[in-house]
N, C-alpha and C positions, 0 to 999 in steps of 0.2 A: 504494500500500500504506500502509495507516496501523500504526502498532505497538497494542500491546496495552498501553496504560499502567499503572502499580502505582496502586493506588486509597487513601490514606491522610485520615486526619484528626488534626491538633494537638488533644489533650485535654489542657487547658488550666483557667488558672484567672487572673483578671485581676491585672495588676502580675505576672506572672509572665516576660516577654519575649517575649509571644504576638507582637505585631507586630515585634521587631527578628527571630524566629527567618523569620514569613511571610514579612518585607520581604525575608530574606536567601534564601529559597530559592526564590521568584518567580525573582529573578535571575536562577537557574541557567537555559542554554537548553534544558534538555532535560524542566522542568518548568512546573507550574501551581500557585500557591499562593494558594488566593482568600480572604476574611475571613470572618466571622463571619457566614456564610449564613444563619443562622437567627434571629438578632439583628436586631427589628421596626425598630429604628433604621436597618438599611440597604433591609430591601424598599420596594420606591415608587419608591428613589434611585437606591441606587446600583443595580439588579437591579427589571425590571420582574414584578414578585411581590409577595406582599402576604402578611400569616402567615396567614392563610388560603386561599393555596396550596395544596394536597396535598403531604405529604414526601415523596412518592414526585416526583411533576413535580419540584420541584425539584431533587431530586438526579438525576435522568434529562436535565432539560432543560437544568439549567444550570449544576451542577456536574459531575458525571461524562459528561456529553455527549461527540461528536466535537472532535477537536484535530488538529490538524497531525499529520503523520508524526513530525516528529522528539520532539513530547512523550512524556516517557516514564515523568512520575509525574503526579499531579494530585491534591488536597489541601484541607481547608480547614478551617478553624480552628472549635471547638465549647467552650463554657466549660461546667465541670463544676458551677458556682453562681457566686453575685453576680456577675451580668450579668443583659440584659436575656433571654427568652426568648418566643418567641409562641407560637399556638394549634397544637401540632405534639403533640398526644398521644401519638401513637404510632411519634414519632422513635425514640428510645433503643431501641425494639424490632428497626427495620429497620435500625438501624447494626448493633446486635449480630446481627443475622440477615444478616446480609454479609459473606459468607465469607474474602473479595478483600478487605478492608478492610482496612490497615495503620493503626496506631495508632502515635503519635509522642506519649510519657504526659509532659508536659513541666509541670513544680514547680516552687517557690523553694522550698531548703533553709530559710535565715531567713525565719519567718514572722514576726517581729516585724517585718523591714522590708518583708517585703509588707503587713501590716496597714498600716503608716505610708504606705507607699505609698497606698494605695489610699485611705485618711483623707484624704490630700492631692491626690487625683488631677487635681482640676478647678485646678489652679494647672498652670499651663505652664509660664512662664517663672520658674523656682526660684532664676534669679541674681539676678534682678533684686526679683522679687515673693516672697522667702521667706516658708512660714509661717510664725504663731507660734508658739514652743513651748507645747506643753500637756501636760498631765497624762494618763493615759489609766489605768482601773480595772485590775485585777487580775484580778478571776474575767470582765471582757470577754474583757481579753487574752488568757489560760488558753483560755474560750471558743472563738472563733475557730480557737487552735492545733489545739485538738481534733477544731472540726469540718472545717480543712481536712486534717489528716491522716486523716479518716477517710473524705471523701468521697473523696480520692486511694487509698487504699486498696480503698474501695467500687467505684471504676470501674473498675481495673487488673485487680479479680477480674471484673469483668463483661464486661470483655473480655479475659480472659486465653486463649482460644482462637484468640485474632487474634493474628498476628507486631504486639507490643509492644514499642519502645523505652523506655524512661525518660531521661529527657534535664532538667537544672536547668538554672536559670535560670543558677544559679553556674560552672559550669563553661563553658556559652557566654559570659557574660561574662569569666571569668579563662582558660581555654584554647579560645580558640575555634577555632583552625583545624583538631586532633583532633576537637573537636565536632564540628564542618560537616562533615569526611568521613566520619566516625562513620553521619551521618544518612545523607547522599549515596549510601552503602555498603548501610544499610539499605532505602533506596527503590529500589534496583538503579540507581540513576545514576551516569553517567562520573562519576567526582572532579574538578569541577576547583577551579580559587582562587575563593575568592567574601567579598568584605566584609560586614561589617556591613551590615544593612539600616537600623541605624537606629545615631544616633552615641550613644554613650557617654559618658551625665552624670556627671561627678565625684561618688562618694557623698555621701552628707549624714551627718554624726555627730551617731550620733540619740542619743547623751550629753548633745548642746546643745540637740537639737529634742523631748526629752523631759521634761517635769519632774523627774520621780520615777523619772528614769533607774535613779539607786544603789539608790532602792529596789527596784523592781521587780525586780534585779537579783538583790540578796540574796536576798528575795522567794523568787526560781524558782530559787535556786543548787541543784542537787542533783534539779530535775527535769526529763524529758526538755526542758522551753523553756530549761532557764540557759545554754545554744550558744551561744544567739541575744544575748545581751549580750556581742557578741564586742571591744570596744571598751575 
């Protein structure tokens, strides 16, 4: 007998905790948590597929496909903008036309430090090889804020007929064990203990990694981003 598994996907947005949330609920035995299936960076490699594909094969063949008896959610991670994406036109259609689909709508509250995040992403080792501090514009920053609250906004109505989570970045990092059963809860999974998937970098104070920190700060005091200068 095999079970009927819960079918979800991480609607996501990069530097948000996409891979410490996957790394952590892989773990779990009684699920599947695979990466960024649609992302041309992994077909070829890691997944013998190519973005030319069909979205249908790949989700039939090798994401939502047969699993052991005892899986009982399977998942995988989808970025709402800035990532890479391939030739999959008529993705976004057949998720939203997928009834069975659970959605996990997972944000970073501070988009200031996901912009710095993501400005810096290609540095790995941050103790050793710090950036430099830099300066960053005004109406970029504003920018950004706006279009990632509204493509978050944008996707959560588009699939608001699907069982939707909302899940931050922030609250898996500062409470994570509520979190984890939160999620667990919603995939219809046992609860059990489960760590971090991925270890936890001491923040960076981006007072010092930003030039025109105080400004920017004054700056946006008073509008929906002055939060995010919580330092």
């Amino acid at each position: 007998m095999r079970w009927k598994y819960r079918k979800f996907m991480i609607l996501t947005s990069p530097r948000s905790g996409t891979h410490m949330l996957r790394t952590t609920l892989d773990r779990h035995p009684n699920a599947v948590c695979l990466t960024e299936m649609f992302n041309p960076d992994y077909t070829g490699k890691a997944y013998p597929f190519t973005e030319f594909t069909p979205e249908r094969e790949i989700l039939d063949r090798y994401i939502f496909c047969k699993y052991p008896w005892r899986v009982r959610a399977v998942g995988f991670c989808l970025h709402r903008l800035d990532a890479r994406f391939g030739k999959w036109p008529d993705l976004w259609k057949i998720l939203e036309d997928m009834d069975d689909l659970a959605i996990i709508s997972l944000r970073r509250v501070n988009l200031l430090r996901r912009f710095w995040s993501f400005e810096i992403r290609n540095i790995q080792d941050l103790a050793n090889h710090p950036p430099e501090p830099r300066s960053y514009d005004r109406d970029r920053l504003v920018a950004d804020f706006e279009r990632q609250t509204a493509k978050i906004k944008e996707f959560d109505e588009r699939f608001a007929r699907h069982p939707l989570l909302p899940v931050t970045y922030e609250e898996l990092w500062d409470n994570f064990p509520p979190a984890i059963q939160r999620i667990q809860r919603f995939l219809g999974l046992p609860v059990v203990a489960l760590n971090p998937g991925t270890a936890r970098r001491l923040p960076q104070r981006l007072s010092e990694k930003v030039i025109n920190y105080e400004q920017l700060k004054q700056e946006l005091a008073g509008t929906p981003w002055g939060a995010f200068f919580d330092e």
